[in-house]
MARTOR-841647 format. One record per residue: residue number from 0; x, y, z of N, C-alpha, C, O in turn; residue in one letter. Coordinates in steps of 0.2 Angstrom, whole numbers, plus 5000, padded with zeros to 4 digits. Atoms other than C-alpha are relative to their C-alpha. Example, Ala and Ser with C-alpha at 12.3 -4.5 7.8 and 13.67 -1.06 7.14 Angstrom:
REC  pos   n.u   n.v   n.w  ca.u  ca.v  ca.w   c.u   c.v   c.w   o.u   o.v   o.w  code
REC    0  5004  4994  5000  5062  4978  5039  5004  5006  5000  5009  5005  5003     A
REC    1  4996  4994  4999  5068  4995  5036  4996  5005  5003  4999  5011  5004     S
This chain:
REC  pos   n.u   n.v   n.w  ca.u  ca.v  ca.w   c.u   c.v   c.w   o.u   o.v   o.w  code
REC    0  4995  5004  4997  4354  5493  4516  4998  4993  5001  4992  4991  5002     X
REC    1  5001  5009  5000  4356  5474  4518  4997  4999  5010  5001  5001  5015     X
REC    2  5001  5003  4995  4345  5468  4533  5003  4999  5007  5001  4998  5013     X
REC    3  4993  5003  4994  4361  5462  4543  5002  5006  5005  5003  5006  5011     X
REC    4  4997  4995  4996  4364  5481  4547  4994  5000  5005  4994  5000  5012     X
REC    5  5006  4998  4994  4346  5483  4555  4999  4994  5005  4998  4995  5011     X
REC    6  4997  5003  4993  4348  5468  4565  5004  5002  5005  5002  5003  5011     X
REC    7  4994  4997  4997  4364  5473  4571  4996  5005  5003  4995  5002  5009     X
REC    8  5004  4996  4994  4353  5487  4579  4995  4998  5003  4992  5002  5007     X
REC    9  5008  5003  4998  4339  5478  4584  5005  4996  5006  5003  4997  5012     X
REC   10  4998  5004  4997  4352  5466  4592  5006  5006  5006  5009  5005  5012     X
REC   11  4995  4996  4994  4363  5481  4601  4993  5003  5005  4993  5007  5010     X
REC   12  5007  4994  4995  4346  5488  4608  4999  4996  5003  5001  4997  5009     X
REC   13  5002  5006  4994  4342  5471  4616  5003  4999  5006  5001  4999  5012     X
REC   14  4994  5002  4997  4357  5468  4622  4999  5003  5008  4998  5001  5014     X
REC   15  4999  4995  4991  4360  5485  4633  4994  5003  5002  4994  5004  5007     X
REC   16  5004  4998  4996  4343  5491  4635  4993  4993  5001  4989  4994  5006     X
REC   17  5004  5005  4999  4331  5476  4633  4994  5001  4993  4993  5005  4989     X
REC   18  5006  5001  5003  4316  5469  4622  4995  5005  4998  4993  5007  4993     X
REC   19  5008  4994  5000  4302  5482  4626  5003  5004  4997  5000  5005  4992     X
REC   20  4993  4996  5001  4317  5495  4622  4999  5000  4992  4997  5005  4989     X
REC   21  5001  5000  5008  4317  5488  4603  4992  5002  4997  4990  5005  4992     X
REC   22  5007  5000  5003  4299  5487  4601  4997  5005  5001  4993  5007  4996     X
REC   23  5001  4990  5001  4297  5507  4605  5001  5003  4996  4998  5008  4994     X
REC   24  4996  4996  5007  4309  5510  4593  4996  4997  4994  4993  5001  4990     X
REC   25  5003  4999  5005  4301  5501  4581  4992  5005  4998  4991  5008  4993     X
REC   26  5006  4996  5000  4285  5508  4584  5000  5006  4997  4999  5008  4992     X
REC   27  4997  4993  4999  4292  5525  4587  5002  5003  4991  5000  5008  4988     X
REC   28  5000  4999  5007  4299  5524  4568  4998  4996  4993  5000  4995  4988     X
REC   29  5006  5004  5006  4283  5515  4560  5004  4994  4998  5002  4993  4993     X
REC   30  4998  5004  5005  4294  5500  4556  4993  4994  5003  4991  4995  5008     X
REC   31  5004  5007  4997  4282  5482  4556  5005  4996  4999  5004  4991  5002     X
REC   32  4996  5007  5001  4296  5471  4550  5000  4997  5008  5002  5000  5013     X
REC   33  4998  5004  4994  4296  5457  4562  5005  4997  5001  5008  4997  5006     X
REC   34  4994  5002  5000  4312  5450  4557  5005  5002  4995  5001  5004  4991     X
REC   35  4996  4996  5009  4325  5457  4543  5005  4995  5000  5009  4992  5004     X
REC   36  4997  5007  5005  4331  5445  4532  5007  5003  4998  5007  5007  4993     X
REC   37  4994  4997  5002  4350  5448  4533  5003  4999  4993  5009  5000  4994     X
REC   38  4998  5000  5008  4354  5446  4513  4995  5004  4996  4995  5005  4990     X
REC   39  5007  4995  5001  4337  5457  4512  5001  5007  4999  5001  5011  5004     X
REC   40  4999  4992  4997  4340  5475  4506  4992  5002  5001  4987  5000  4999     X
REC   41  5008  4996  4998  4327  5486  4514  5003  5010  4998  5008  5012  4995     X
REC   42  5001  4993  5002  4325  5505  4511  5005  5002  5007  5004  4999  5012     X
REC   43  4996  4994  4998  4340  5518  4518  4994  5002  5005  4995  5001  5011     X
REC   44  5004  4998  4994  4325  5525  4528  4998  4997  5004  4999  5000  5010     X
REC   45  5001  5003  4994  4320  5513  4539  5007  4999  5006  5007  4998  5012     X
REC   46  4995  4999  4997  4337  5513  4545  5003  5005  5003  5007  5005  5007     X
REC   47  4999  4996  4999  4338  5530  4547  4994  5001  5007  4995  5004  5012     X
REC   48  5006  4999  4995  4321  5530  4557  4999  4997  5005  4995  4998  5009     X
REC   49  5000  5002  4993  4327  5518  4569  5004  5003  5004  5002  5004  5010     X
REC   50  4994  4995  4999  4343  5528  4572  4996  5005  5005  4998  5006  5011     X
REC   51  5003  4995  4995  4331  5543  4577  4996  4998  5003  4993  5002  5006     X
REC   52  5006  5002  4995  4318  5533  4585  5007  4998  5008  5009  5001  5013     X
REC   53  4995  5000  4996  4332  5526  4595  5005  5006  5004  5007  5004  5010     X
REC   54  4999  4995  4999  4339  5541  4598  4994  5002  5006  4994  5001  5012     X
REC   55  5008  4997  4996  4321  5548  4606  4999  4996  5005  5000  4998  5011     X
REC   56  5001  5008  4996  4318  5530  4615  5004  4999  5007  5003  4998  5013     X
REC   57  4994  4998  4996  4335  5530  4623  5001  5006  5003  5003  5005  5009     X
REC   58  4998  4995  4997  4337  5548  4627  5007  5002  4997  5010  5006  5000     X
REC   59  4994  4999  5001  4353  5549  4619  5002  5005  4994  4997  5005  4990     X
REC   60  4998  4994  5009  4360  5562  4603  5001  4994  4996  5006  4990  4998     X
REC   61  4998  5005  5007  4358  5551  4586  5009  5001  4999  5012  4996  4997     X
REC   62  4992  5002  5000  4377  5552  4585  5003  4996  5004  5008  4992  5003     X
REC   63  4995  5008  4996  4382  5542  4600  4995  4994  4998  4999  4989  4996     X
REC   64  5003  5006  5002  4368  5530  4596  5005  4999  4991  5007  4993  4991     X
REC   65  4998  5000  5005  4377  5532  4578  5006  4995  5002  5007  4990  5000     X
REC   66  4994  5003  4999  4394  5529  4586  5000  4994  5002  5002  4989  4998     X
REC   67  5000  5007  4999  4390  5515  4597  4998  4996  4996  5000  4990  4998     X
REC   68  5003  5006  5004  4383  5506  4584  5005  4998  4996  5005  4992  4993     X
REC   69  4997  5002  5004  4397  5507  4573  5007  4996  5003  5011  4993  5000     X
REC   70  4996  5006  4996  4409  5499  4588  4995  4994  5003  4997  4990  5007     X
REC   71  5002  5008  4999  4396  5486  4590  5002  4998  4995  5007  4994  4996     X
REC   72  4999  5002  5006  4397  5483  4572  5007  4996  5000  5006  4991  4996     X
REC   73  4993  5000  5000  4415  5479  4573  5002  4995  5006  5005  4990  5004     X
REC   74  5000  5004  4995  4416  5471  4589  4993  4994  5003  4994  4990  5007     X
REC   75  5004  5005  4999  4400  5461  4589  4997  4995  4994  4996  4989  4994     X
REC   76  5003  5004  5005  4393  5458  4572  5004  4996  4995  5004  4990  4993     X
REC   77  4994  5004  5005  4409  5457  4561  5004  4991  5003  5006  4986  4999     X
REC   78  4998  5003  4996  4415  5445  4576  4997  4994  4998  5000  4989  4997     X
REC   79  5006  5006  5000  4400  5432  4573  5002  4998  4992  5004  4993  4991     X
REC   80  5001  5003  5007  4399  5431  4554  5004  5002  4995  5003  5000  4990     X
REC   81  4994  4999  5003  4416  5440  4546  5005  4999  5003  5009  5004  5003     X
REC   82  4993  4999  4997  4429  5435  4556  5006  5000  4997  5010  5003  4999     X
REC   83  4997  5001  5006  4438  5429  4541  5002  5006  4994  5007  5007  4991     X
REC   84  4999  4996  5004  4435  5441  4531  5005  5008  5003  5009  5010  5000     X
REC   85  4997  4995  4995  4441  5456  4545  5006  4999  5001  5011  5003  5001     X
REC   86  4990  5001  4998  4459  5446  4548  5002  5002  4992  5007  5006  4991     X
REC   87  4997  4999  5007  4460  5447  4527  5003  5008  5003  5009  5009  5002     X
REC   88  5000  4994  5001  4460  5466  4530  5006  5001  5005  5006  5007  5007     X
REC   89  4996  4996  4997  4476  5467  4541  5002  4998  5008  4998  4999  5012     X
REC   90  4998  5002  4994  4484  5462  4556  5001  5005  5006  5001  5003  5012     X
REC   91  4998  4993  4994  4487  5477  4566  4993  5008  4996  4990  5010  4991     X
REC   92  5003  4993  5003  4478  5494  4565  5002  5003  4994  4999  5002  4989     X
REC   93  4995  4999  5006  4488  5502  4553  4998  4999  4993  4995  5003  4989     X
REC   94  5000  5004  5007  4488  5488  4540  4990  5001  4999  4988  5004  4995     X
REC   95  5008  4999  5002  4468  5488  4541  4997  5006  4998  4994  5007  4994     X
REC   96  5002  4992  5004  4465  5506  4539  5003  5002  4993  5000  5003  4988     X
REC   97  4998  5000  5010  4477  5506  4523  4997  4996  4994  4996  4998  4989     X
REC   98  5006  5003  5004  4468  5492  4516  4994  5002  4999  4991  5001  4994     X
REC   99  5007  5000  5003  4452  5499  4517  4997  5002  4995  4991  5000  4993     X
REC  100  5002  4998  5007  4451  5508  4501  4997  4991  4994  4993  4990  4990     X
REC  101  5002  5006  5005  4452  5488  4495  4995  4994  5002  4993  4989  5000     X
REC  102  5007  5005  4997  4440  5481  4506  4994  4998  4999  4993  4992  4999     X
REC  103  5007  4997  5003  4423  5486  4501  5001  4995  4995  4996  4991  4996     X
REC  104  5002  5002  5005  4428  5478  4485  4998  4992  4999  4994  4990  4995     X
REC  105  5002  5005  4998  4429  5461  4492  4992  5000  5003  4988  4995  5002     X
REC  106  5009  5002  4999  4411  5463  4501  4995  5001  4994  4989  5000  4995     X
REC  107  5000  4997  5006  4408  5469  4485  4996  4993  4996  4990  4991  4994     X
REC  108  5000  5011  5003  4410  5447  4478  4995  5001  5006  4990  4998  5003     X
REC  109  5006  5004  4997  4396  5444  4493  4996  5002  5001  4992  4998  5004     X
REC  110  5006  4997  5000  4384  5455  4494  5001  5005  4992  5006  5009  4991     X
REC  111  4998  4997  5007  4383  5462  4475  4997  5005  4999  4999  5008  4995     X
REC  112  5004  4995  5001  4369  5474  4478  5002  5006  5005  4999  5010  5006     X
REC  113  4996  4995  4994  4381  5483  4492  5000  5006  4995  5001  5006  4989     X
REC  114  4995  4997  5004  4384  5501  4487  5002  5004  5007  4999  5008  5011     X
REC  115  5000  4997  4997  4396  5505  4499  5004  5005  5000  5002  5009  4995     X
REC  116  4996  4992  5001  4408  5521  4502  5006  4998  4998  5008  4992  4998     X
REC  117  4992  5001  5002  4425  5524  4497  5006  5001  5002  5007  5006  4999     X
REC  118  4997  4997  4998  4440  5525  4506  5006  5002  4996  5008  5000  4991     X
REC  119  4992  5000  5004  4457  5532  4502  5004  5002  5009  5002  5003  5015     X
REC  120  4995  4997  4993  4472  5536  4514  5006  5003  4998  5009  5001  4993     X
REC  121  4994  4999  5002  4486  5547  4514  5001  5003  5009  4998  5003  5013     X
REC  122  4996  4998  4995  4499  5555  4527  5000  4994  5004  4998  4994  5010     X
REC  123  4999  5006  4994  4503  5538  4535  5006  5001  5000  5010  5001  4996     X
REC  124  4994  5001  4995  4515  5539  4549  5000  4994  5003  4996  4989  5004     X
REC  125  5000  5008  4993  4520  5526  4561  4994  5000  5004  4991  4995  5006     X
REC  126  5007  4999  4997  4507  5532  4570  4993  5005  5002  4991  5007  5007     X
REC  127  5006  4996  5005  4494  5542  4561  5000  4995  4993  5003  4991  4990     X
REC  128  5001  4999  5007  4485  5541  4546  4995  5007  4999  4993  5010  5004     X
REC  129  5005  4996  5002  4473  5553  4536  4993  4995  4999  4995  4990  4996     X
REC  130  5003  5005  5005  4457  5542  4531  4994  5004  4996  4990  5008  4999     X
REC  131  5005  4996  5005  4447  5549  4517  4991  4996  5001  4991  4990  5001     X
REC  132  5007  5004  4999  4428  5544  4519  4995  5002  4994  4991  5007  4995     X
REC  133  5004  4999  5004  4419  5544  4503  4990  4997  5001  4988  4992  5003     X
REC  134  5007  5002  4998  4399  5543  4505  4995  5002  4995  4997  5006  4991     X
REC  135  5007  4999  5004  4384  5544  4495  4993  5001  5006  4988  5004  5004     X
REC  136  5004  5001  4996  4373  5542  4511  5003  5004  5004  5009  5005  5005     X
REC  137  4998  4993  4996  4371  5557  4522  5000  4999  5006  4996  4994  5007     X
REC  138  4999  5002  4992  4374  5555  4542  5003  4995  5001  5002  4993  5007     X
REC  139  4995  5007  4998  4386  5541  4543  5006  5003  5004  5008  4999  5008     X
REC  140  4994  4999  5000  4400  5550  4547  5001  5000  5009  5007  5000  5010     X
REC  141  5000  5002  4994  4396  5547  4568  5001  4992  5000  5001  4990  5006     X
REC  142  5001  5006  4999  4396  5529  4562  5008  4996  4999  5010  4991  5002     X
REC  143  4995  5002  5001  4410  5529  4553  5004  5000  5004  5007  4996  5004     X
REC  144  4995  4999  4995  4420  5537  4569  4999  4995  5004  5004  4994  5007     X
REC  145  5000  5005  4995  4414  5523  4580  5002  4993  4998  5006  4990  5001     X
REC  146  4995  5005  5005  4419  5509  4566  5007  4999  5004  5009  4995  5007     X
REC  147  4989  4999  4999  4440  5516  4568  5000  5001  5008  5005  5002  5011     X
REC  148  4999  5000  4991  4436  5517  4588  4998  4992  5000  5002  4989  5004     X
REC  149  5002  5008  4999  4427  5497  4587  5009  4998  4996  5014  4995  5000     X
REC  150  4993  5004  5001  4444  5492  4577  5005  5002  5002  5009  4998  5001     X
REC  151  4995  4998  4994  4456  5502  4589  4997  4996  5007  4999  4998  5012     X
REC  152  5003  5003  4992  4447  5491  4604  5003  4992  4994  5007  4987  4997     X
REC  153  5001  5006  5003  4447  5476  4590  5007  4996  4999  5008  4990  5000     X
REC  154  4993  5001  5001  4467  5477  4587  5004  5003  5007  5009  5006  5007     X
REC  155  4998  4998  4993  4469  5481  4606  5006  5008  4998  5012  5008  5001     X
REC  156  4998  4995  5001  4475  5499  4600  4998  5006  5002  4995  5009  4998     X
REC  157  5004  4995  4998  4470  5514  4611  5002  5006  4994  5008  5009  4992     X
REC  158  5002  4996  5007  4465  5526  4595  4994  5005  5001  4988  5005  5004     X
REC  159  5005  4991  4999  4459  5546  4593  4998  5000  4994  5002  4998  4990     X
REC  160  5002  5000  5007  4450  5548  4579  4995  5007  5001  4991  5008  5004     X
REC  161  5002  4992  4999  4447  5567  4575  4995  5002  4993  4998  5001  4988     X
REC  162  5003  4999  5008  4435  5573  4561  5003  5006  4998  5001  5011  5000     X
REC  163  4995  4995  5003  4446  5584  4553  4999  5007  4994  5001  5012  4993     X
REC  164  5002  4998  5006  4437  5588  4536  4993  4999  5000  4991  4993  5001     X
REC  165  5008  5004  4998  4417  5587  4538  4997  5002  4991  4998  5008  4988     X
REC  166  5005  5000  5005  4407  5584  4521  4995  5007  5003  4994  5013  5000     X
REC  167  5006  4996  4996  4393  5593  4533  5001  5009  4998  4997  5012  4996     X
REC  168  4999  4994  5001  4402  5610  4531  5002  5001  4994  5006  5006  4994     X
REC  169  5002  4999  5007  4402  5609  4511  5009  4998  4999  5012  5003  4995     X
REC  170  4994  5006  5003  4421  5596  4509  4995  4998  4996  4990  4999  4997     X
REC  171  5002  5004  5005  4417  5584  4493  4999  4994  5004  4995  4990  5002     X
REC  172  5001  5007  4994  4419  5571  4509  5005  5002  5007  5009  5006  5009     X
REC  173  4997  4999  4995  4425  5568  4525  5008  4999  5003  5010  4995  4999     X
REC  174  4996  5001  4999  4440  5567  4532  5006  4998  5008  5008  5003  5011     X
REC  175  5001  5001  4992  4446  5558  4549  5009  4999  4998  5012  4996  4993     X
REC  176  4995  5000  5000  4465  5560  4557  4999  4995  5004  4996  4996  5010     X
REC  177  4998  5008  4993  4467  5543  4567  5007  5002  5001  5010  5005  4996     X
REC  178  4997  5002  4994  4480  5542  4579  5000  4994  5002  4995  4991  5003     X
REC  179  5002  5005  4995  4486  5527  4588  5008  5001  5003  5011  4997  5007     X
């Protein structure tokens, strides 16, 4: 993963728990990076291993630390350095969830060595959708729920997001029923 993400956790641990807070975690999952060079990929496991150090450190189940991180991501990170990019995707809730199948392909032009996931969407109602969550990377799917919970707070939209179809229990992928 590109450095940008593991900042983003380094910068939500700081945040709400403090300095010493990050520095356990790194410990805790052997990292020495002093800084990550956000256009820098680093290994999939180090970001995993801050995940469950932080998990450990915190005291919390790796899925809320998963979730929280994926409405920081949305409400803190995207906010700072895509904000442009994020309005492209849509005005309202809705419109950004149906877009997202075509998102990716854009971050796709600025980070070239991205490999991200894939979505699709179908049953859209006025208000529902299905969203399809394709992945290659295994345990995301608490991150992705807190993502469509950070852009339900982002488009001021109180949004239930239910996992519907779990990859985990042997789907091809996941599958999340939004609500708003």
């Amino acid at each position: 993963m590109y450095g940008m993400v593991n900042r983003a956790i380094e910068e939500m641990v700081t945040t709400g728990f403090g300095a010493e807070a990050w520095e356990k975690i790194k410990d805790k999952a052997g990292v020495d990076v002093e800084v990550f060079v956000s256009s820098e990929g680093y290994s999939d496991q180090i970001t995993y291993g801050l995940i469950g150090a932080a998990s450990d450190v915190l005291g919390l189940p790796a899925e809320k630390v998963m979730e929280a991180f994926g409405e920081y991501w949305i409400l803190e990170t995207t906010k700072r350095g895509y904000s442009d990019l994020m309005s492209s995707g849509g005005s309202t809730l809705k419109e950004f969830l149906s877009n997202l199948p075509n998102f990716h392909a854009r971050l796709s032009m600025i980070f070239p060595h991205l490999a991200p996931p894939e979505f699709a969407v179908s049953n859209v109602n006025e208000n529902s959708l299905t969203l399809h969550y394709m992945s290659n990377r295994a345990g995301l799917t608490p991150f992705m729920k807190g993502l469509i919970m950070g852009l339900g707070k982002m488009f001021e939209t109180p949004v239930q997001v239910e996992l519907a179809v779990a990859k985990a229990s042997g789907a091809d992928h996941d599958e999340f029923f939004v609500q708003w």
